[in-house]
C-alpha positions as CSV (number, residue, x, y, z in Angstrom):
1,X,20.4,-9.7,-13.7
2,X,17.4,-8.9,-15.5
3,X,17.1,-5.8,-17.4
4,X,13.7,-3.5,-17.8
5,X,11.5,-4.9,-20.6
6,X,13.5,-8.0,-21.0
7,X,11.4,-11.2,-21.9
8,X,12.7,-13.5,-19.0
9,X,12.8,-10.7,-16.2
10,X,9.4,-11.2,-15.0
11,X,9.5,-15.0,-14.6
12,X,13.2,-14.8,-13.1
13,X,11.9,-12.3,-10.6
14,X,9.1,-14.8,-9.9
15,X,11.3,-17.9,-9.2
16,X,13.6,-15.4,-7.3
17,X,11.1,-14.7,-4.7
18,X,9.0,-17.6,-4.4
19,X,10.6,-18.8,-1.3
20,X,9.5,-15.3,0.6
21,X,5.8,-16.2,-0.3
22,X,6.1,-19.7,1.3
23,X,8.3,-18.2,4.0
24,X,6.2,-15.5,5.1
25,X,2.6,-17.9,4.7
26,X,3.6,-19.4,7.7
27,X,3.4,-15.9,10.3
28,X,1.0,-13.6,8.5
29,X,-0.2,-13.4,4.5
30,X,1.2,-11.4,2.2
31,X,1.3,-9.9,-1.0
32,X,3.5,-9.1,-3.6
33,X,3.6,-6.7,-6.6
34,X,6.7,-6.1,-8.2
35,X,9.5,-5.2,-5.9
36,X,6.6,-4.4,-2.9
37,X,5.3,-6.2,-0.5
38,X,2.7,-6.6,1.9
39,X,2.9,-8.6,5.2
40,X,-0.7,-8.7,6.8
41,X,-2.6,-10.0,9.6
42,X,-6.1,-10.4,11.3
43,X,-4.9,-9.3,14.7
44,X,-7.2,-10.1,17.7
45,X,-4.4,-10.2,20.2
46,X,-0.9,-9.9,21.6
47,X,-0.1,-13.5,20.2
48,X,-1.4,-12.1,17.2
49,X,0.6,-9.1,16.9
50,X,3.5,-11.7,18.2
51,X,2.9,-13.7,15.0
52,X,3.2,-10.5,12.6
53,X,6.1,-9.7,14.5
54,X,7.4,-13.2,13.3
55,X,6.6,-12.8,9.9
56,X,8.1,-9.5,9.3
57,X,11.7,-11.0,11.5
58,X,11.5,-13.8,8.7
59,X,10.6,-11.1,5.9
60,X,13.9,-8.8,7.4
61,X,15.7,-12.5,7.3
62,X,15.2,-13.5,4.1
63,X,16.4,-10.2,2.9
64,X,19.6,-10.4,4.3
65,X,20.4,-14.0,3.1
66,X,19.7,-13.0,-0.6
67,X,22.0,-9.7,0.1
68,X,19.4,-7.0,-0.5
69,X,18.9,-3.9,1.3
70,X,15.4,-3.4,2.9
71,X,14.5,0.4,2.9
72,X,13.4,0.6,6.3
73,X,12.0,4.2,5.8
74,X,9.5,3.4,3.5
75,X,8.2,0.3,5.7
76,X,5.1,1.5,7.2
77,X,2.6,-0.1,9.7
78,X,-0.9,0.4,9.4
79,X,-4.0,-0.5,11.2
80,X,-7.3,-0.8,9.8
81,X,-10.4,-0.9,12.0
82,X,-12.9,1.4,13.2
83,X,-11.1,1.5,16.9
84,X,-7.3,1.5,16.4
85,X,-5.1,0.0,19.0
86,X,-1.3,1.6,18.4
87,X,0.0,0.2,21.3
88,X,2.3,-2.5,19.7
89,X,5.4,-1.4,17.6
90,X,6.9,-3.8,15.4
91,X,11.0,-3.9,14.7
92,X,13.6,-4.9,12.8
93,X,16.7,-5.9,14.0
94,X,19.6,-4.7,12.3
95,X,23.4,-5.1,13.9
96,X,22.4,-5.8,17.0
97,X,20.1,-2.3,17.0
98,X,16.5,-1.9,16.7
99,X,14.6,-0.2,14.2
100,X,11.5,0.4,14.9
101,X,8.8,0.6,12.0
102,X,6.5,3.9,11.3
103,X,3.2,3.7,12.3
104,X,0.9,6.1,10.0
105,X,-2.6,6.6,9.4
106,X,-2.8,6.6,5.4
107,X,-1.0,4.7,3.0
108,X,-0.6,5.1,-0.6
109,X,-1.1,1.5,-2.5
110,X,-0.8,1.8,-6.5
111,X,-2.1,5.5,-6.7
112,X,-5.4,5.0,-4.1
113,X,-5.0,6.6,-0.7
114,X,-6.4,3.9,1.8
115,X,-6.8,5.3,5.3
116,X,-7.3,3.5,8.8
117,X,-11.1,3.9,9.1
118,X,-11.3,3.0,4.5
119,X,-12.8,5.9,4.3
120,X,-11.1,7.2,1.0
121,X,-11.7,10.7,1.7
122,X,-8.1,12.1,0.7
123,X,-8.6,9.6,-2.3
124,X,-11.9,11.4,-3.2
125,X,-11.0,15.4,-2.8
126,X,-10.9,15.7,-6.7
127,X,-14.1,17.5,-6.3
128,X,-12.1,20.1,-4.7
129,X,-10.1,20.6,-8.6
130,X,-13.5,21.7,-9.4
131,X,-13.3,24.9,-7.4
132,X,-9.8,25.5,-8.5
133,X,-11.1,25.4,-11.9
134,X,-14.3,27.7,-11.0
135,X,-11.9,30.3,-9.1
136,X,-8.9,30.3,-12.0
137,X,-10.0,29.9,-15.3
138,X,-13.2,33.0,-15.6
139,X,-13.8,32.4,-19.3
140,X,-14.1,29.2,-20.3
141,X,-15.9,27.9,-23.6
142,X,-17.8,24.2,-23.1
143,X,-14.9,22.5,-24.9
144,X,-12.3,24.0,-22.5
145,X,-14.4,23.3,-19.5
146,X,-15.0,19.6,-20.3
147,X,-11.2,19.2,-21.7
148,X,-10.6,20.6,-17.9
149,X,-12.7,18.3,-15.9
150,X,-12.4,15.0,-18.2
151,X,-8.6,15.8,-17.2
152,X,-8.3,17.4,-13.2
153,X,-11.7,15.5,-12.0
154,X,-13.1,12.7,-13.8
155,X,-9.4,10.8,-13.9
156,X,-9.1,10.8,-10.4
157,X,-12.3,9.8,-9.5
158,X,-12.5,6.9,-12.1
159,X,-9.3,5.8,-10.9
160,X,-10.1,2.5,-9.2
161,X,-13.7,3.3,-8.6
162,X,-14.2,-0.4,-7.9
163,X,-12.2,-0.3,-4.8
164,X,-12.8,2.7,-3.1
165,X,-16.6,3.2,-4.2
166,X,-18.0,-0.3,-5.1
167,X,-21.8,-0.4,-6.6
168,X,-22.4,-3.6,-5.6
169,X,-21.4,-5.0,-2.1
170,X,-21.4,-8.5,-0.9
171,X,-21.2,-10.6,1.8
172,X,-19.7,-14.3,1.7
């Protein structure tokens, strides 16, 4: 077992789940970053959604061979288009029992909020701190003020700018 801040830990953890990449490229894509993962999928229909289904079964499989415990509570489904179909639920099967997977309409991905139209709005309420600020603090020198807002607003909102608010957009 590899221990926090060890040398070899990250490139064990790598060989460790190498085989779920190459499993999982076969149904759907998928990401990893650390101990999360993201099964995904361009869904146009039901065979599609059949596919994901698949994907997520081998996902669920490859956990139980290796012994490890998938959290089913925090597995989320999420659909992101500007007309959402939620008519398809996806499952795990566990002991002969299904368990169905949450559908919800925001996720939270490394500290950004993505929701299912991308519009960012929850991600982009730090203009709301600004208010807070206005109402609670009555006398505030320049120093405070700017201390205040470098810390409440202008963190949040450079947080990832490049995703949620890109200055440059591009087709390929």
């Amino acid at each position: 077992m590899a221990y926090q801040g060890s040398v070899l830990g990250p490139l064990l953890f790598l060989i460790y789940i190498n085989d779920l990449m190459l499993l999982c490229q076969t149904h759907s894509d998928i990401y990893v970053f650390a101990d999360d993962a993201k099964l995904f999928r361009h869904i146009l229909n039901v065979n599609d959604c059949d596919t994901l289904q698949r994907g997520i079964t081998a996902l669920h499989n490859w956990t139980k061979d290796w012994l490890l415990k998938l959290n089913v509570n925090k597995c989320k489904v999420v659909s992101f288009a500007r007309n959402v179909n939620n008519s398809y639920v996806y499952e795990l099967i566990e002991n002969n029992q299904s368990l169905y997977l949450a559908r919800t309409n925001q996720i939270s991905d490394l500290g950004i909020l993505f929701d299912e139209k991308l519009t960012f709005r929850e991600h982009i309420k730090a203009y709301s701190m600004l208010g807070i600020i206005k109402r609670n603090f009555n006398y505030l020198t320049v120093t405070s003020f700017t201390l205040l807002y470098k810390v409440m607003v202008r963190s949040r909102i450079d947080y990832c700018s490049s995703v949620w608010a890109p200055y440059k957009k591009r087709r390929y």
